[in-house]
N, C-alpha and C positions, 0 to 999 in steps of 0.2 A: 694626709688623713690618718688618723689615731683609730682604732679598732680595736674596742673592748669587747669580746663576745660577741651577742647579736645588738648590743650598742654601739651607733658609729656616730662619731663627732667629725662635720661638713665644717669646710671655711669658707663663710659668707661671702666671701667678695668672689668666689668660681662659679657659685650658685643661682646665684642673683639673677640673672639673663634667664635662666633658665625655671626660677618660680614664679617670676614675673610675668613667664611666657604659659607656666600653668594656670598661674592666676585667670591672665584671659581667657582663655579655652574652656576655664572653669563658667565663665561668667555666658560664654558663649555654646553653653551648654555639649560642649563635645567631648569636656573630660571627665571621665567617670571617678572620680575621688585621688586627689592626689595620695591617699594613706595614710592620714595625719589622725587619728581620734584620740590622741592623748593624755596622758595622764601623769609621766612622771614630768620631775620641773629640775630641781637644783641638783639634779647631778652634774651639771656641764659649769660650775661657777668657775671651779679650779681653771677653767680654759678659755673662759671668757674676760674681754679687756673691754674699757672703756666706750670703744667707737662703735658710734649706733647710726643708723640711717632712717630714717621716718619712709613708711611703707603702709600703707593702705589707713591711716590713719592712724599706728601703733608705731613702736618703736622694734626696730630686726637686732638682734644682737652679732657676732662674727661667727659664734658657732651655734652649733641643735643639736641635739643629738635625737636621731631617728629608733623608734623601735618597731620590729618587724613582726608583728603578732602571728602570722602564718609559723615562721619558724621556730615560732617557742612550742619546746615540748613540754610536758604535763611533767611534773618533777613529782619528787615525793616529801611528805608533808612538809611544812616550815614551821619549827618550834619559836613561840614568841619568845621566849629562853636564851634562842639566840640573834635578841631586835633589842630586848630592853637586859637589864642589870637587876632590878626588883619590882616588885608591884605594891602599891596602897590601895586599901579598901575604905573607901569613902562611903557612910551610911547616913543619907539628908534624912534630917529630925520631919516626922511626918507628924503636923499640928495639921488643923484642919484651916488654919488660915494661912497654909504654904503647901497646900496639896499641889504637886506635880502631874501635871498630863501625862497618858501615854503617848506623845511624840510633841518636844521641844524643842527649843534653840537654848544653845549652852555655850558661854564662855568663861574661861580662869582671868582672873587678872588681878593683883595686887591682892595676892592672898583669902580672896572671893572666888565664889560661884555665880555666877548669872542664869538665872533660869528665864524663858520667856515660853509660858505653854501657847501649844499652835493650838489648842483645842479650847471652845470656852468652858470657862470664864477666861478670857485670856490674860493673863495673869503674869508679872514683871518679879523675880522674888528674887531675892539674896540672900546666899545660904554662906559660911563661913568654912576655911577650910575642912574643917572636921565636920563637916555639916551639919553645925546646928543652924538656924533661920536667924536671918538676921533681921529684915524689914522688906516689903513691899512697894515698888515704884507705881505712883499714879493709879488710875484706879478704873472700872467702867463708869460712864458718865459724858458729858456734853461740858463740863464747865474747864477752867482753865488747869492743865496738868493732867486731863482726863482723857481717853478716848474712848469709841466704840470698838473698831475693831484695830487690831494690832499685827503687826507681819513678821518684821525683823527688829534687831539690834545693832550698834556700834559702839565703841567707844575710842573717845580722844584718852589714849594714857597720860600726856603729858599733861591737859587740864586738868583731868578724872571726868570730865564730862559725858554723857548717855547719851547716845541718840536712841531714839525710838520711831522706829517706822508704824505712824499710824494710815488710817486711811487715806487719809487729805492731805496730810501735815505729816512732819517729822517733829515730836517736841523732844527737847533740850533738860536734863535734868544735873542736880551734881552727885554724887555718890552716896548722900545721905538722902534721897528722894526729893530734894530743894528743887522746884519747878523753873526755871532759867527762862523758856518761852519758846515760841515755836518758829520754823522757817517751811514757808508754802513749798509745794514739793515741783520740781521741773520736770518731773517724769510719773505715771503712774505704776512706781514700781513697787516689788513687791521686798528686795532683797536691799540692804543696804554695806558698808564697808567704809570705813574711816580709816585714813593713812597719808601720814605725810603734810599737812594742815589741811586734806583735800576730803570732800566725801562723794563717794562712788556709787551712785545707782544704777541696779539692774535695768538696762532697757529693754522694755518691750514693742519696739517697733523696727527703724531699720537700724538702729544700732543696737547692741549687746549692754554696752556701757555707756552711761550719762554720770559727768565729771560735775560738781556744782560746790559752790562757795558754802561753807558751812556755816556761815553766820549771815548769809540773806538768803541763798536755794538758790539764788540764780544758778543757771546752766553754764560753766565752763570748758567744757568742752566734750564732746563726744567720740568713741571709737568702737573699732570690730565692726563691722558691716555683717549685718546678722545673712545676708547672702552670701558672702564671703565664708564667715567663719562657721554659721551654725546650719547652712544648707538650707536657710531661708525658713527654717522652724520658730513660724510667729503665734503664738499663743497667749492672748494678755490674760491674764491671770492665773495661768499656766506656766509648772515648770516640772520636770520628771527630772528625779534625783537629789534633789535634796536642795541647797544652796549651793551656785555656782561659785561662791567666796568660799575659798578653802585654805586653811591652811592660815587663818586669820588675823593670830595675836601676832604677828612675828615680820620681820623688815621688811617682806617682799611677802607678804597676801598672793596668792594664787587664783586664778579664775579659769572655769571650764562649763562653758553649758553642756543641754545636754546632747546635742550632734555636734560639739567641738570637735575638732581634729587635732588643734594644739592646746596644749594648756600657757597660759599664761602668768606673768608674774608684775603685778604693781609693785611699780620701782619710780622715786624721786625724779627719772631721767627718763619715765614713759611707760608703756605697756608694752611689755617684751615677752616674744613667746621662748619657752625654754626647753620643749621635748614635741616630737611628734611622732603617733605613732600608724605603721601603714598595715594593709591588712587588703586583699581582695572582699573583705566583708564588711567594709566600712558601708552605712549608710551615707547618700549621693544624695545632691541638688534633685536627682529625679523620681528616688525614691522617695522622698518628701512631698515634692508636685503631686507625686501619685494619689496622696492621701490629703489633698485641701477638699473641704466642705464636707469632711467627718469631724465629729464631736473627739476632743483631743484626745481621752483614752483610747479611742474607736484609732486614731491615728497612730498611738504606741504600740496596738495591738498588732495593724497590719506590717509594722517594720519587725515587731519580734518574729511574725508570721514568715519573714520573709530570710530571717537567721541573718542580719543586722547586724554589726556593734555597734554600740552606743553607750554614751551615759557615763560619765566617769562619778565614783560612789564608794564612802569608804576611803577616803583618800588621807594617809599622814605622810610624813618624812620625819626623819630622825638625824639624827648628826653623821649615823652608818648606814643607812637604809630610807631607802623609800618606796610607799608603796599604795598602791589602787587595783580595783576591781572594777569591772565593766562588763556591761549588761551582751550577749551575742546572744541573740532570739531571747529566749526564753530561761537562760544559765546565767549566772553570776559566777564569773570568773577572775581570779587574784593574781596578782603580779608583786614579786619584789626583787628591787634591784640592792645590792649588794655592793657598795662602792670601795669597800675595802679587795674587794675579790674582782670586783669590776664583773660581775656576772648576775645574770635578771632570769630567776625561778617565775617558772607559770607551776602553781599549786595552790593547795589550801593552807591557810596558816592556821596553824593548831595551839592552842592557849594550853601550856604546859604550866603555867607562873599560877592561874587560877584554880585549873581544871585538870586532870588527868591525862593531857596531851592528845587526846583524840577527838576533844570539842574545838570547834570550828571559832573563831573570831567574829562573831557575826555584826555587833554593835558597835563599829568605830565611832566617837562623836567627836572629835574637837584635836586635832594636835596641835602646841605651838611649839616657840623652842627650847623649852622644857623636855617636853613630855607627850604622851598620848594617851588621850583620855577615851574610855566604855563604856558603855550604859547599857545598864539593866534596869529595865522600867515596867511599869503594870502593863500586863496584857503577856502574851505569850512567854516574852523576853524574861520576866520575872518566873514566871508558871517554868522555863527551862530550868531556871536555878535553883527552885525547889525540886526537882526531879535529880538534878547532881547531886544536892543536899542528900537527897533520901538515897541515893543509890551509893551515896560516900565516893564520891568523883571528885571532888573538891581537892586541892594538892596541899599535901600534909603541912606543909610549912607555910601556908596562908594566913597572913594578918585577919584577924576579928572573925577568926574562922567559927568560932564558938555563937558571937552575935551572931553571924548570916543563918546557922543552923534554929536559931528562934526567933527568925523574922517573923512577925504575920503578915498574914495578903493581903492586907491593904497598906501595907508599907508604901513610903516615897522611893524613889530609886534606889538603888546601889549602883556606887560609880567607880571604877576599876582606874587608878593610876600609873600607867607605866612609865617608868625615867631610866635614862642611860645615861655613860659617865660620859 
C-alpha cells in the first residue's frame, strides 16, 4: 500500500472479495454506505496498469484511491495563483441575436465557444475565441434541423460533428450549422457525451448510463446500476448538480451523479471508477427510500435536512491539481488535491488572478486539458462583478481590466480563462 496523506492507493486484486462482499450487503440492505461519494478521478493514473476485470457491469481498475472526508481539516484559503500560471478574459459580443441565458451549457473546442442556453428561447450559438458571435445552430421550430425543446450537447472532434440533445431526437449538424439528420433517441435522457466513436446517455431508470451507436441510436450497451451506484435516486427529468459529464473535452470524460459515491472515468477499455470518497455522512440506500413519493426538490430538501453529502459540483483537474466541491446538508464545501505535494486541502479557493484574493471561486464551468474555464453571467454572478469593479477588488494586472470597468448590465457573460504549463 502507498500513502499519500489522507489519500491511500488499494491493490485491487486484496480487495476484491471484500467489495464484492460489500456490494451484497449493500443490496441486501444491511450496509449503511460503503463511504464512496466521490469526486476526485486521475490522480491514481501514475499507478494504474492495463488489467481490468468487468464488475457490476463497468470496468474495476488495479488501484482507487480512497478519500476520507471525516479526516480533512478545514485548511486555510487556496490561492488560484497557485492552480493556474495566468488568466484570460473573455468578453462574448452581446448582439441581440446571441443573447446568452443566465445558466448554460458550454464547451471550448477547436478554437470556438459553444453556447447552449438552458433557458428559452433555447438557443445553440457559437461565439469565437475572443468572443465575437459567430452563427447560430438550428433554430425553434418542428421542420427538419429544428427543435422545440433542447437539453444537452456533444461533439465528435475528429468529424467536427454536434450532437444536440433534443426532446425525441438527437440531431446531427456539421460546425458550420449544415443539418446532417437525426438518430431516434434509446433512452429519455436528458444529458448526453460523445467519446471514442461511442455516444453516452444519461440514464434515467435502472441504469445511470445508456451506450448507443451514433449513427442509428440504437442501444449498445448499458452500465452503473442506479441501485448500486446512485442509492437508487430515480428522478426522470430530474437531476441536482449540474451534468453528471465532467470533465468533457478530454481522453477519459468523467461521470458522477448526484448520490454517487465513485466518480468515474469513460475510457476505450470500459467505465472505470477512479477515486472514492468515504465519510459517516454519506447519503445511504435508506436515506433515499426515506424520501420516495415527495416531489424531487421536496426529496433534496430532506437529505440536506438530515446533514448528507452529496452532489459532486464545480469539478476540474488540471495537470497539477484536482478539485470538487460537495453539497453536506446545506454548505458547499471544496476540496484540492495537490499531486505534486501528494496532499488534499479541504478550504475555500480564493481567486487571487482576478480578484483580490479574498473572493471565493464560485463559477467553475467547463475544464478540459487545456484549461479551466468561469463564468460570470447575468443575474447575481454578473451584479458580484460590478460590486468588485466599484469597490476596485479587481487584481491590478488583469487583462481587459479597463473593458470589464465599462461593461453595461445587460452585457453577455464574461468568461475567465485559467491555463497552466
Amino acid at each position: 500500500m502507498i500513502a499519500y496523506s489522507n489519500i491511500r492507493t488499494y491493490d485491487w486484486k486484496n480487495i476484491a472479495f471484500a467489495i464484492l462482499t460489500l456490494k451484497y450487503l449493500i443490496m441486501k440492505k444491511l450496509f449503511l454506505a460503503l463511504g464512496v461519494v466521490s469526486f476526485l478521478l486521475f490522480a491514481c493514473n501514475s499507478h494504474r496498469n492495463d488489467k481490468t476485470i468487468q464488475f457490476s457491469g463497468t470496468m474495476k481498475n488495479d488501484s482507487i484511491y480512497i478519500v476520507d472526508l471525516d479526516i480533512e481539516e478545514e485548511s486555510a484559503p487556496i490561492l488560484s495563483s497557485s492552480i493556474f500560471d495566468k488568466v484570460e478574459t473573455i468578453i462574448l459580443e452581446t448582439r441581440k441575436e446571441a443573447l446568452v441565458a443566465q445558466h448554460f451549457e458550454f464547451m471550448a473546442f477547436d478554437n470556438y465557444f459553444f453556447i447552449l442556453n438552458d433557458q428559452d428561447p433555447k438557443d445553440f450559438l457559437i461565439f469565437d475565441r475572443k468572443g465575437k458571435f459567430i452563427r447560430k445552430i438550428g433554430g425553434i421550430g418542428q421542420g427538419p434541423g429544428e427543435y422545440v425543446r433542447v437539453f444537452d450537447f456533444t461533439i465528435d472532434p475528429d468529424n467536427k460533428i454536434i450532437f444536440l440533445n433534443c426532446e425525441l431526437v438527437i440531431n446531427k449538424y456539421y460546425m458550420d450549422g449544415t443539418f446532417i439528420g437525426s438518430i431516434d433517441k434509446a433512452e429519455n435522457s436528458m444529458q448526453i457525451q460523445f467519446h471514442n466513436e461511442k455516444l453516452y446517455l444519461e440514464g434515467r431508470g435502472a441504469y445511470l448510463i445508456i451506450e448507443v451507436d451514433p449513427e442509428t441510436g440504437k442501444k449498445t450497451g448499458q452500465y452503473l446500476d442506479t441501485h448500486l451506484y446512485n442509492k437508487g435516486f430515480i428522478e426522470p427529468r430530474f437531476s441536482y448538480g449540474g451534468n453528471p459529464f465532467k470533465h468533457r473535452f478530454t481522453e477519459s470524460p468523467r461521470f458522477a451523479h448526484s448520490f454517487m459515491d465513485t466518480i468515474m472515468a469513460i475510457q476505450p477499455n470500459g467505465i472505470m471508477p477512479f477515486l472514492a470518497i468515504t465519510s459517516k455522512y454519506l447519503t445511504t440506500n435508506a436515506d433515499i427510500d426515506a424520501t420516495k413519493g415527495l416531489e424531487p426538490n421536496e426529496r433534496i430538501e430532506r437529505i440536506k435536512n438530515k446533514n448528507k453529502i452529496f452532489c459532486i459540483n464545480f469539478y476540474f483537474e488540471t495537470k497539477n491539481h484536482i478539485s470538487f466541491s460537495y453539497m453536506q446538508g446545506k454548505n458547499l464545501n471544496t476540496l484540492v488535491y495537490d499531486l505534486a505535494t501528494r496532499t488534499c486541502k479541504k478550504g475555500s479557493l480564493r481567486n487571487d488572478l482576478v480578484f483580490n484574493g479574498k473572493i471565493h471561486m464560485p463559477s467553475i464551468l467547463y475544464s478540459d486539458s487545456n484549461g479551466v474555464y468561469e463564468s460570470f453571467h447575468k443575474g447575481l454572478a454578473l451584479e458580484f462583478i460590478y460590486r468588485q469593479i466599484q469597490s476596485g477588488s479587481l487584481a491590478p494586472n488583469l487583462d481587459k481590466r479597463e473593458e470589464l470597468m465599462k461593461l453595461p448590465e445587460d452585457t453577455n457573460p464574461v468568461i475567465f480563462y485559467y491555463s497552466y504549463n
